[in-house]
Backbone atoms as SQL, in Angstrom:
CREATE TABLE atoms (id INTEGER PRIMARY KEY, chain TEXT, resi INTEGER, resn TEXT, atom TEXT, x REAL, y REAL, z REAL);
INSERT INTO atoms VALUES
  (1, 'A', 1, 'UNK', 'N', 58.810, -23.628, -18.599),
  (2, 'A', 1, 'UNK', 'CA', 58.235, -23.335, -17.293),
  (3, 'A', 1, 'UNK', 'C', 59.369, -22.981, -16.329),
  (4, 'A', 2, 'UNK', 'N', 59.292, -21.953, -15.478),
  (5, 'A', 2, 'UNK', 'CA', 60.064, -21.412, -14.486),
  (6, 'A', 2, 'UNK', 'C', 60.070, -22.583, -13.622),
  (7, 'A', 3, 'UNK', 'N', 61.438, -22.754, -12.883),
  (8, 'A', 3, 'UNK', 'CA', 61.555, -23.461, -11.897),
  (9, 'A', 3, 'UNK', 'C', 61.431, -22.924, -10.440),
  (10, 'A', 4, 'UNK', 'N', 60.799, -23.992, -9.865),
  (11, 'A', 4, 'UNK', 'CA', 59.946, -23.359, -8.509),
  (12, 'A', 4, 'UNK', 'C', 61.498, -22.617, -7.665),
  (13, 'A', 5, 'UNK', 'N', 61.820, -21.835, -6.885),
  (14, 'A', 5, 'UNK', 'CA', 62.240, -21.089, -6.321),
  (15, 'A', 5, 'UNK', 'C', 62.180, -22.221, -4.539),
  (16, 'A', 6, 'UNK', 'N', 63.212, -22.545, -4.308),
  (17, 'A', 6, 'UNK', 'CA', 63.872, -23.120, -3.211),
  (18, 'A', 6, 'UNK', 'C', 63.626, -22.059, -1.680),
  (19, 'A', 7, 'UNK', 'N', 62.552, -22.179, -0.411),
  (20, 'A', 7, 'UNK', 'CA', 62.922, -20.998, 0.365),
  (21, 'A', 7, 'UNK', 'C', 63.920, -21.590, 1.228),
  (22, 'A', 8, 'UNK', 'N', 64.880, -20.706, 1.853),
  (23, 'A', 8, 'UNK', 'CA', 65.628, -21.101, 2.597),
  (24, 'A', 8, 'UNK', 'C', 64.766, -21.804, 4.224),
  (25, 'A', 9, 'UNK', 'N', 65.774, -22.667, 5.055),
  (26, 'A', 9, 'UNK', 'CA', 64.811, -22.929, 5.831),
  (27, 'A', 9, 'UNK', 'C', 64.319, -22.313, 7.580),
  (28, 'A', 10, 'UNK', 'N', 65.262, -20.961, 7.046),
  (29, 'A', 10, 'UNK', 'CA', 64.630, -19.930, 8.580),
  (30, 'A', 10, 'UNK', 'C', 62.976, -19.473, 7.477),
  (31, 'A', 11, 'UNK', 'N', 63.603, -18.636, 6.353),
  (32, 'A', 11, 'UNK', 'CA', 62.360, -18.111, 5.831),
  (33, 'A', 11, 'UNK', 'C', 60.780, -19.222, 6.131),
  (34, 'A', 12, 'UNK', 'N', 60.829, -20.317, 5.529),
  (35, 'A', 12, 'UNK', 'CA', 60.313, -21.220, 5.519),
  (36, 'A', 12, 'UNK', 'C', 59.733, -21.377, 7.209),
  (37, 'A', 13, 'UNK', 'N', 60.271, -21.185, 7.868),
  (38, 'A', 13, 'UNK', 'CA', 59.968, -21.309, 9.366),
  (39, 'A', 13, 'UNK', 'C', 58.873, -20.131, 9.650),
  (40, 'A', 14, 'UNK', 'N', 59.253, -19.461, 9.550),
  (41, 'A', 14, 'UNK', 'CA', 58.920, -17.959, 9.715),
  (42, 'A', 14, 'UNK', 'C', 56.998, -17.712, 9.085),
  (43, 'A', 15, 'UNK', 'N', 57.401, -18.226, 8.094),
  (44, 'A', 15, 'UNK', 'CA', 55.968, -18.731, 7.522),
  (45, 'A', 15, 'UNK', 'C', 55.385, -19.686, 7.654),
  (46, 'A', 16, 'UNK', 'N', 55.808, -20.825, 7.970),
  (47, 'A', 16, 'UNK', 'CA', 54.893, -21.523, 8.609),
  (48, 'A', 16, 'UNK', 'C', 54.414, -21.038, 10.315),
  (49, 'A', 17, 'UNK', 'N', 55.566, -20.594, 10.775),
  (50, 'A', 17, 'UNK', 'CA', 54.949, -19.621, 12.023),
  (51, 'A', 17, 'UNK', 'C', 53.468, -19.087, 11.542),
  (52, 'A', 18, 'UNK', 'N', 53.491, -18.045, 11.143),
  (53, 'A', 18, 'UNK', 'CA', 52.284, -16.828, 10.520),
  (54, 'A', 18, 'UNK', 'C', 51.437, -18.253, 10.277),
  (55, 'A', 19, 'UNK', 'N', 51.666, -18.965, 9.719),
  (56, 'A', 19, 'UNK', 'CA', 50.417, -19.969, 8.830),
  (57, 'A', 19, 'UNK', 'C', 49.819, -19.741, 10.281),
  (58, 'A', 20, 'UNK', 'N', 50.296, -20.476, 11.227),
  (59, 'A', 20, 'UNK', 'CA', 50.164, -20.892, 12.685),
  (60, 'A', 20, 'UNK', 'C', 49.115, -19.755, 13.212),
  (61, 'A', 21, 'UNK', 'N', 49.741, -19.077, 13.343),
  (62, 'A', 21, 'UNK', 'CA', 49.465, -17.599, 13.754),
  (63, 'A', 21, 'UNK', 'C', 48.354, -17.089, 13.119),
  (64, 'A', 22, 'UNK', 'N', 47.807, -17.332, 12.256),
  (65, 'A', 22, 'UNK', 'CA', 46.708, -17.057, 11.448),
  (66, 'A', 22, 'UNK', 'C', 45.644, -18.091, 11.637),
  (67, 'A', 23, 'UNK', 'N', 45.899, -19.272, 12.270),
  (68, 'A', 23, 'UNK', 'CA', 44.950, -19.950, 12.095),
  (69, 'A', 23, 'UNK', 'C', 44.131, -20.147, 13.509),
  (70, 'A', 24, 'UNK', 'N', 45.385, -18.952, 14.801),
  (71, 'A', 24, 'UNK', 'CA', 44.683, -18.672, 15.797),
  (72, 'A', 24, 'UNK', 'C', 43.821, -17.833, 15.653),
  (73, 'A', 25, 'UNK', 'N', 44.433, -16.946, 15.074),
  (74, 'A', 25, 'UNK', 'CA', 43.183, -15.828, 15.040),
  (75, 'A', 25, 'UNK', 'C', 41.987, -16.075, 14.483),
  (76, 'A', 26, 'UNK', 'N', 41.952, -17.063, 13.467),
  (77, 'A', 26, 'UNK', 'CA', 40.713, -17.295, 12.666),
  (78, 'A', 26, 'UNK', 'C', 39.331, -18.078, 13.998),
  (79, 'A', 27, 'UNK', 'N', 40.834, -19.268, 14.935),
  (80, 'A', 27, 'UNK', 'CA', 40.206, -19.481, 15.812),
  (81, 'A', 27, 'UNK', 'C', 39.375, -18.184, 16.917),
  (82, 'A', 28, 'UNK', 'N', 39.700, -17.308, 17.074),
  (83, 'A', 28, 'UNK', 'CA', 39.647, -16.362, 17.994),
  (84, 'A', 28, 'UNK', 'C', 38.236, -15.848, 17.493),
  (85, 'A', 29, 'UNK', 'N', 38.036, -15.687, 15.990),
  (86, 'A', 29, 'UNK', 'CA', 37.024, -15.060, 15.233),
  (87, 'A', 29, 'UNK', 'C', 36.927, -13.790, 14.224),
  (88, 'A', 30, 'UNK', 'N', 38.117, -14.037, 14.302),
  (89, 'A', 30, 'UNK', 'CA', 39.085, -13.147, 12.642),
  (90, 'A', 30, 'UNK', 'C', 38.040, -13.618, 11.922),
  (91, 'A', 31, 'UNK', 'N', 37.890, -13.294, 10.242),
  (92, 'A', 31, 'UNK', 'CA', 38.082, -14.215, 9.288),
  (93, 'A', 31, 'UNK', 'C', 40.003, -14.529, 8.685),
  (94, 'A', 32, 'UNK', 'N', 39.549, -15.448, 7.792),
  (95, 'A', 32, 'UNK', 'CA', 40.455, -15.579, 7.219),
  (96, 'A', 32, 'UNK', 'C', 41.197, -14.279, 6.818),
  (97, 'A', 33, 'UNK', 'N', 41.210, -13.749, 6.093),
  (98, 'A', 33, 'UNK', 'CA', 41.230, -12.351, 5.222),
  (99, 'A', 33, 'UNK', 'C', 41.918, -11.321, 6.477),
  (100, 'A', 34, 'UNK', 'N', 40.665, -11.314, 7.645),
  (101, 'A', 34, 'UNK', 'CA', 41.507, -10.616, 8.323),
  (102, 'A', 34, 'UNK', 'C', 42.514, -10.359, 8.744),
  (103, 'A', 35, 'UNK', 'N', 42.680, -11.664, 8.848),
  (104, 'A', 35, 'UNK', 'CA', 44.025, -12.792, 10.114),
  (105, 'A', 35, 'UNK', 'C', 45.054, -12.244, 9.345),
  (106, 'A', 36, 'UNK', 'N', 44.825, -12.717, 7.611),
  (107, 'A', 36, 'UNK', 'CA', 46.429, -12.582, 6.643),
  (108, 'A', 36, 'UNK', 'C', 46.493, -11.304, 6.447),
  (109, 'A', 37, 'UNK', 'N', 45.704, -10.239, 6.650),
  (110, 'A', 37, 'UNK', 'CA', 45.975, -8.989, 6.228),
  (111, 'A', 37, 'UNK', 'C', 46.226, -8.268, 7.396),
  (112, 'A', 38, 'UNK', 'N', 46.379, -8.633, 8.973),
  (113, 'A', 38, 'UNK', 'CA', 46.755, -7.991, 9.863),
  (114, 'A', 38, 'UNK', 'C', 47.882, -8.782, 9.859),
  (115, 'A', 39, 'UNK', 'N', 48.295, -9.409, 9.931),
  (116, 'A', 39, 'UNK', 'CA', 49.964, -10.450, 9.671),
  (117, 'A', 39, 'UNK', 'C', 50.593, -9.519, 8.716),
  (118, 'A', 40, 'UNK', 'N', 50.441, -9.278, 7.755),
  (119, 'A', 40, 'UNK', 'CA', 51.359, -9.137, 6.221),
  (120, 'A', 40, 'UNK', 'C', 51.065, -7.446, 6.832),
  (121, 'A', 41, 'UNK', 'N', 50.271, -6.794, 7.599),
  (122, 'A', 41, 'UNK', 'CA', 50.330, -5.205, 7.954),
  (123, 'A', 41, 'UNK', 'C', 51.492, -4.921, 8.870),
  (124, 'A', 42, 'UNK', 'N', 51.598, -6.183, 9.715),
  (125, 'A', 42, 'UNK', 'CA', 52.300, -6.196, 11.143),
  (126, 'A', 42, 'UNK', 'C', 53.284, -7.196, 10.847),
  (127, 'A', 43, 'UNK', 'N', 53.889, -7.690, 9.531),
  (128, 'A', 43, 'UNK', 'CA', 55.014, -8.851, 9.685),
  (129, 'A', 43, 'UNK', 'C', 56.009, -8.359, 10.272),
  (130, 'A', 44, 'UNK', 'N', 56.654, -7.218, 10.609),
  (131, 'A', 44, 'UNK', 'CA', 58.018, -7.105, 11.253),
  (132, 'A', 44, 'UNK', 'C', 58.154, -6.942, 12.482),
  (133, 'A', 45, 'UNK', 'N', 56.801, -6.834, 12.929),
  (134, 'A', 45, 'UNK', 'CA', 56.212, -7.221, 14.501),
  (135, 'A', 45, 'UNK', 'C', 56.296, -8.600, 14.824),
  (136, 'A', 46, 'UNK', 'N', 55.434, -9.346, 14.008),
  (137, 'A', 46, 'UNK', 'CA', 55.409, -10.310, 14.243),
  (138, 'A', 46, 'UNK', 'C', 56.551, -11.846, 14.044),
  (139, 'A', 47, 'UNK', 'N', 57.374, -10.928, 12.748),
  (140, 'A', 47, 'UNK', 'CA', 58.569, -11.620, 13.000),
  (141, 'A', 47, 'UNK', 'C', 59.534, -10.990, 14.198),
  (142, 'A', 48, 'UNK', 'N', 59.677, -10.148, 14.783),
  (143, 'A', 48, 'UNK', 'CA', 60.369, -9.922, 15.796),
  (144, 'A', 48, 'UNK', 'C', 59.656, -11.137, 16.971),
  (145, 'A', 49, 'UNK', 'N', 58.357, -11.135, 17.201),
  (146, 'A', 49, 'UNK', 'CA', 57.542, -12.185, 17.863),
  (147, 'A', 49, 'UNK', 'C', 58.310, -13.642, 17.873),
  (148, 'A', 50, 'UNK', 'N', 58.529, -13.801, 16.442),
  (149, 'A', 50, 'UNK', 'CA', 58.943, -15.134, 15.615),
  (150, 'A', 50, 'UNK', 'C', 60.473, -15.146, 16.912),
  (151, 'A', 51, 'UNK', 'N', 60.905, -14.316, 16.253),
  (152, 'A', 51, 'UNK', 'CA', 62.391, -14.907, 16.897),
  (153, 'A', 51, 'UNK', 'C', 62.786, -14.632, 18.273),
  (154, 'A', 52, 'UNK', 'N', 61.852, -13.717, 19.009),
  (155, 'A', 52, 'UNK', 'CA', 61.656, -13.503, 20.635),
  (156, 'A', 52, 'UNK', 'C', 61.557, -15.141, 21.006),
  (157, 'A', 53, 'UNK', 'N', 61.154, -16.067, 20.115),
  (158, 'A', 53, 'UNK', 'CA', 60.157, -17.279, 20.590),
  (159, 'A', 53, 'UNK', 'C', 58.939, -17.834, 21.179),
  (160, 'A', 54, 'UNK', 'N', 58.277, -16.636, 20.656),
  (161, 'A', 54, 'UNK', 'CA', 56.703, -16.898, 21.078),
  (162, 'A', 54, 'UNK', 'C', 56.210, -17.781, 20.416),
  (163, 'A', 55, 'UNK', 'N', 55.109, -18.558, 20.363),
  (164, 'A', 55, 'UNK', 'CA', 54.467, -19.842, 20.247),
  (165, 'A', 55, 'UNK', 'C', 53.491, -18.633, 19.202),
  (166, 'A', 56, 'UNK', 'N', 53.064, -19.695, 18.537),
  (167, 'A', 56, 'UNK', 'CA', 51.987, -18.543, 17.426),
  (168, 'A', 56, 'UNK', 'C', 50.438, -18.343, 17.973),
  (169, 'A', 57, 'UNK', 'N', 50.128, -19.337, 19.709),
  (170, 'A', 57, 'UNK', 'CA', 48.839, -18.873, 20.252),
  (171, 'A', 57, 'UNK', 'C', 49.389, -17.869, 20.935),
  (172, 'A', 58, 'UNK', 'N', 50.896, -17.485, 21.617),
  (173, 'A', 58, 'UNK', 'CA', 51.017, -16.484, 22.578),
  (174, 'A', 58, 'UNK', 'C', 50.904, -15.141, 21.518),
  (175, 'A', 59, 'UNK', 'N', 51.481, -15.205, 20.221),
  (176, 'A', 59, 'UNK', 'CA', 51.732, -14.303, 19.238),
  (177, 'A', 59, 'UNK', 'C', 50.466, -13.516, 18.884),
  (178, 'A', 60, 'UNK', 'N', 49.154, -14.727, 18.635),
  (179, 'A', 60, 'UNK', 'CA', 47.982, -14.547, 18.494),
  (180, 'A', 60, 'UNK', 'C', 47.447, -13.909, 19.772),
  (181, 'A', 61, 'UNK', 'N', 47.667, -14.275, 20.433),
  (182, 'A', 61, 'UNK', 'CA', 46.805, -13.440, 22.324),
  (183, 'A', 61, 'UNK', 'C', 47.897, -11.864, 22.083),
  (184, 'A', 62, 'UNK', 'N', 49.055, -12.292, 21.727),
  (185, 'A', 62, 'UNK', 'CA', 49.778, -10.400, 21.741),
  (186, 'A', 62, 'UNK', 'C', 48.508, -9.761, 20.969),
  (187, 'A', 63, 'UNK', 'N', 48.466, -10.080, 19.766),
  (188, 'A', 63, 'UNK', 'CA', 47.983, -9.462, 18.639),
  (189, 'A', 63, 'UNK', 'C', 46.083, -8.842, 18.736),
  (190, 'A', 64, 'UNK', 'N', 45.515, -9.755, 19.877),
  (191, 'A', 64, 'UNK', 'CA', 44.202, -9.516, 19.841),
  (192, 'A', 64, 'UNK', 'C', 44.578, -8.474, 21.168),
  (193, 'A', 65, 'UNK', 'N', 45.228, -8.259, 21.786),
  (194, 'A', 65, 'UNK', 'CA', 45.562, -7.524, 23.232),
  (195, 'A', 65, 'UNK', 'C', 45.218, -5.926, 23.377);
């Protein structure tokens, strides 16, 4: 069996951001599906978001705007 793969801990941040960030939008009235497939369309947006230091509800209010 392959051994699990270590993420570093900005990467790791970064995604738990999006987790975040996804679970506003779902709040907002995304579905699920939507939320992760406008994230993973727009990640280099939204990691620029990430490291501006937006909060993942301000990230989420950019994103529905």
């Amino acid at each position: 069996m392959a051994k699990k793969e270590e993420l570093d801990p900005e990467t790791k941040a970064i995604l738990d951001w999006c987790i975040e960030v996804e679970h506003c939008l779902v709040k907002a009235g995304a579905t699920r599906a939507e939320a992760q497939d406008h994230i993973e369309e727009q990640i280099e947006w939204f990691t620029d978001l990430f490291y501006e230091g937006l909060t993942p509800e301000e990230a989420a209010k950019e994103a529905l705007a």
